[in-house]
TORVOKE-565319 format. One record per residue: x, y, z of N, C-alpha, C in turn; residue in one letter. Coordinates in nm, 3 decimals, decimal comma. Each point is the difference from the previous one (the first is absolute). Layout:
N
(pt (X; Y; Z); (X; Y; Z); (X; Y; Z); A)
...
This chain:
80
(pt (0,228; -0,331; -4,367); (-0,073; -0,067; 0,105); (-0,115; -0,078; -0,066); X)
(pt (-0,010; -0,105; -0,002); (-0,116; -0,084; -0,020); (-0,110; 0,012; 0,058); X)
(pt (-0,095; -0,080; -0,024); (-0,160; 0,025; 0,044); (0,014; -0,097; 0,170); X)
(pt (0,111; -0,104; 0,030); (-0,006; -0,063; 0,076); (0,030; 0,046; 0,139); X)
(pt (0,111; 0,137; 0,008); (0,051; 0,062; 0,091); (-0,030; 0,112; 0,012); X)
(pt (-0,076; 0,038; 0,126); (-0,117; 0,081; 0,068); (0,144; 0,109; 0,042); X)
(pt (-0,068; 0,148; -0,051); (0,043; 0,140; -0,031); (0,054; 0,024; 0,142); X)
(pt (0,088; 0,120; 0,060); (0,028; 0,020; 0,136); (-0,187; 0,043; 0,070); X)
(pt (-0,056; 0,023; -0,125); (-0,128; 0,083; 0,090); (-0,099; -0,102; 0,032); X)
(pt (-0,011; -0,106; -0,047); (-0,077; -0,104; 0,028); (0,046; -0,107; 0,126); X)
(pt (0,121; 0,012; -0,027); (0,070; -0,073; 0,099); (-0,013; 0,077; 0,174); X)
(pt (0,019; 0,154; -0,088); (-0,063; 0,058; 0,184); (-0,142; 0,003; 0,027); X)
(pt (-0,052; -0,035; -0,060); (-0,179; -0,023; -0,011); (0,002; -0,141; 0,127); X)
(pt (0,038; -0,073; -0,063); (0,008; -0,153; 0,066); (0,082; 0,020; 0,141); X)
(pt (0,097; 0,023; 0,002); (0,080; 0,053; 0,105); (-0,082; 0,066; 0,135); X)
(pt (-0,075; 0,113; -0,087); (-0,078; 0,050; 0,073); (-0,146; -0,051; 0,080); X)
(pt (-0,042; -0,088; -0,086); (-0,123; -0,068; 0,044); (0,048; -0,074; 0,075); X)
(pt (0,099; -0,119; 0,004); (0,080; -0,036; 0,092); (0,015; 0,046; 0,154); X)
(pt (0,052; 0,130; -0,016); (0,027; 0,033; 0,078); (-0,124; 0,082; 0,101); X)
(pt (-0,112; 0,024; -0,081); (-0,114; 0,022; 0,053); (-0,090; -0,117; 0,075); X)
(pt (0,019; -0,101; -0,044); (-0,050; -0,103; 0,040); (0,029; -0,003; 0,171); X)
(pt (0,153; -0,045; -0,045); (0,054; 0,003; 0,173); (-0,027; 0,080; 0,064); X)
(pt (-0,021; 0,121; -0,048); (-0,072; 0,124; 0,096); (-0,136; -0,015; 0,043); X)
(pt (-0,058; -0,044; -0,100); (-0,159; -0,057; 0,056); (-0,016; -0,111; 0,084); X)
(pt (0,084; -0,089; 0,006); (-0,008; -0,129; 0,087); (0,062; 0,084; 0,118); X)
(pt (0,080; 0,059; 0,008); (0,061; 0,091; 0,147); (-0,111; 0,011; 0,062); X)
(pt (-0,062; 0,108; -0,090); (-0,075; 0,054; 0,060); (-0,118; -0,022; 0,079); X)
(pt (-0,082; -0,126; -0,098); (-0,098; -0,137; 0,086); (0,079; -0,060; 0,099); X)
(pt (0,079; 0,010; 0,001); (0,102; -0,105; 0,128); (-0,025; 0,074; 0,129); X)
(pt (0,122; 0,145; -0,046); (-0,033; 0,083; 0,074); (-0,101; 0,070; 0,053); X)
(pt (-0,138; 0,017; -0,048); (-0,091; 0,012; 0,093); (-0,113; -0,103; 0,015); X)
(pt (0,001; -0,130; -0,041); (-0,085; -0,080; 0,091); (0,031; 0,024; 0,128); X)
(pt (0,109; -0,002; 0,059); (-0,015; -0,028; 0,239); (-0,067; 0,122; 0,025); X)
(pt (-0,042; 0,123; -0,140); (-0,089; 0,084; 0,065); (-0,147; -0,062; 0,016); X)
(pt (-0,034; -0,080; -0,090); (-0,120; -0,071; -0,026); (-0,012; -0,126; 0,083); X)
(pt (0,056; -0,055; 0,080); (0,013; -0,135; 0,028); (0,063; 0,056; 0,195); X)
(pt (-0,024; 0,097; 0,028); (0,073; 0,038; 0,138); (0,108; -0,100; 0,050); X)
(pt (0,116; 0,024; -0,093); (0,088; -0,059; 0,039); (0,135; 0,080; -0,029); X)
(pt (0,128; -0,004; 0,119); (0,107; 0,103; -0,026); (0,008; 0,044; -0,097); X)
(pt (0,078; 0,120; -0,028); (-0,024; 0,096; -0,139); (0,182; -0,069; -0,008); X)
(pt (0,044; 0,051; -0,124); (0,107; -0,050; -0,081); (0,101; 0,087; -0,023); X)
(pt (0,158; 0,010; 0,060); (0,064; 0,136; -0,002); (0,022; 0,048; -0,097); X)
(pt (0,040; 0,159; 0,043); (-0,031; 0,089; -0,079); (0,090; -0,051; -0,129); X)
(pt (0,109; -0,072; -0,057); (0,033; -0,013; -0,114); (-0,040; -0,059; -0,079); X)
(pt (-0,116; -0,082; 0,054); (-0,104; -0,093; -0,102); (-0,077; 0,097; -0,059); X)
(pt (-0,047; 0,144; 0,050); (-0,063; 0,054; -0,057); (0,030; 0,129; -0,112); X)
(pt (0,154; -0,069; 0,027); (0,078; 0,117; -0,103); (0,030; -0,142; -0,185); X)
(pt (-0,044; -0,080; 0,087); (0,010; -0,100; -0,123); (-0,140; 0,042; -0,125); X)
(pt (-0,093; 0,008; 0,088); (-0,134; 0,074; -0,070); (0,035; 0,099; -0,092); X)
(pt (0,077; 0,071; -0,008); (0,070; 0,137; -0,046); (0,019; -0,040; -0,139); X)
(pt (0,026; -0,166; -0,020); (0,046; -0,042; -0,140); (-0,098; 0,019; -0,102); X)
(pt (-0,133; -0,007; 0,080); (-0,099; 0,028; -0,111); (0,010; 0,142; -0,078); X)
(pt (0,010; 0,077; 0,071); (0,010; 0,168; -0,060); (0,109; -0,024; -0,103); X)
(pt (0,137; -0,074; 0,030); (0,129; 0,033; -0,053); (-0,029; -0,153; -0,118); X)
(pt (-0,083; -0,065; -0,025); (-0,101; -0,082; -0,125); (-0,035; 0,049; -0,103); X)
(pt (-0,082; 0,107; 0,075); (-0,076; 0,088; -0,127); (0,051; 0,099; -0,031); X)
(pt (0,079; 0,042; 0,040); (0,102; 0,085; -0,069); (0,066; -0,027; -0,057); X)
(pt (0,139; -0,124; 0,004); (0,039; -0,054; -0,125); (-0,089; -0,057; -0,095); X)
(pt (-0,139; -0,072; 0,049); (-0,030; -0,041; -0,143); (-0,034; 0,173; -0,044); X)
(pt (-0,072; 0,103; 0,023); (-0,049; 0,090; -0,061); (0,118; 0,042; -0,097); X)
(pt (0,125; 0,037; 0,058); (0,146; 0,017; -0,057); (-0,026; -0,063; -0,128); X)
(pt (-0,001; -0,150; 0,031); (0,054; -0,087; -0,133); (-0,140; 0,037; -0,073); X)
(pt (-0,102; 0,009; 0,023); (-0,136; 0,072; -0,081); (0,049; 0,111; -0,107); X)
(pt (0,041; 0,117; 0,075); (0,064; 0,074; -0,053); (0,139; 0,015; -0,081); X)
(pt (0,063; -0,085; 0,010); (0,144; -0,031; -0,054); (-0,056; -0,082; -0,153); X)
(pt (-0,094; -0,102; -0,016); (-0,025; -0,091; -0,090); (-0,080; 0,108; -0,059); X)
(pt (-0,066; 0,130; -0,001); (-0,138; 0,057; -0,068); (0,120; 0,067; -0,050); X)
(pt (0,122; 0,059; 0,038); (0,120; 0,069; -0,049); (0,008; -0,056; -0,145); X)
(pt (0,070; -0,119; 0,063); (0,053; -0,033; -0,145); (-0,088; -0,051; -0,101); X)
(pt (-0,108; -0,043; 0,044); (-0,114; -0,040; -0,126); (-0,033; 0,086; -0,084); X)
(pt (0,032; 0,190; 0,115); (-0,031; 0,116; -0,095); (0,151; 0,038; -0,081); X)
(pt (0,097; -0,067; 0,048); (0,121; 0,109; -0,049); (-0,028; -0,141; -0,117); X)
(pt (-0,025; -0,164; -0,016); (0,008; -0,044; -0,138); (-0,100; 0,044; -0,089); X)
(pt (-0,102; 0,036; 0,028); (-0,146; 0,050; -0,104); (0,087; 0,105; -0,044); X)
(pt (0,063; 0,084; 0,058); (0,053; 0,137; -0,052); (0,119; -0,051; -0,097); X)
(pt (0,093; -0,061; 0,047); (0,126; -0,064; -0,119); (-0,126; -0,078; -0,094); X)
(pt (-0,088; -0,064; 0,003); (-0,046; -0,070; -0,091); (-0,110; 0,118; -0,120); X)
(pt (-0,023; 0,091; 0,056); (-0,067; 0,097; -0,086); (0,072; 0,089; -0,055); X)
(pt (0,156; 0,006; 0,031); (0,078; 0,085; -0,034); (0,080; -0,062; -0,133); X)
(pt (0,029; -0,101; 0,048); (0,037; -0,136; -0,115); (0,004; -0,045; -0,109); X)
């Protein structure tokens, strides 16, 4: 693998922020008409919010997946 093509754990990093993002814009979406007294938004818009939780968990994943192998190469590289 070259320096140019980003590891599975980095790639769920990005993935994940990604996907946190959209959870954060849900979530401003979804509760401005509490702020602005205007109809509230059905209930599956607010299961869209949900993406944020399921964000930071894959990136944390890919956090943890990339600290893996950085430790399993220090270990082949000290063993070496």
């Amino acid at each position: 693998m070259n320096a140019e093509t980003p590891s599975a754990g980095d790639l769920l990093v990005r993935i994940g922020g990604i996907v946190f993002l959209v959870g954060a814009v849900a979530t401003l979406v979804t509760v401005a008409p509490l702020f602005l007294g205007t109809d509230r938004f059905p209930a599956p818009a607010y299961f869209v919010c949900m993406l944020m939780g399921v964000g930071f968990a894959l990136a944390a994943a890919g956090l943890v997946r990339s600290a893996a192998a950085q430790r399993r190469a220090a270990a082949d590289g000290s063993a070496g």
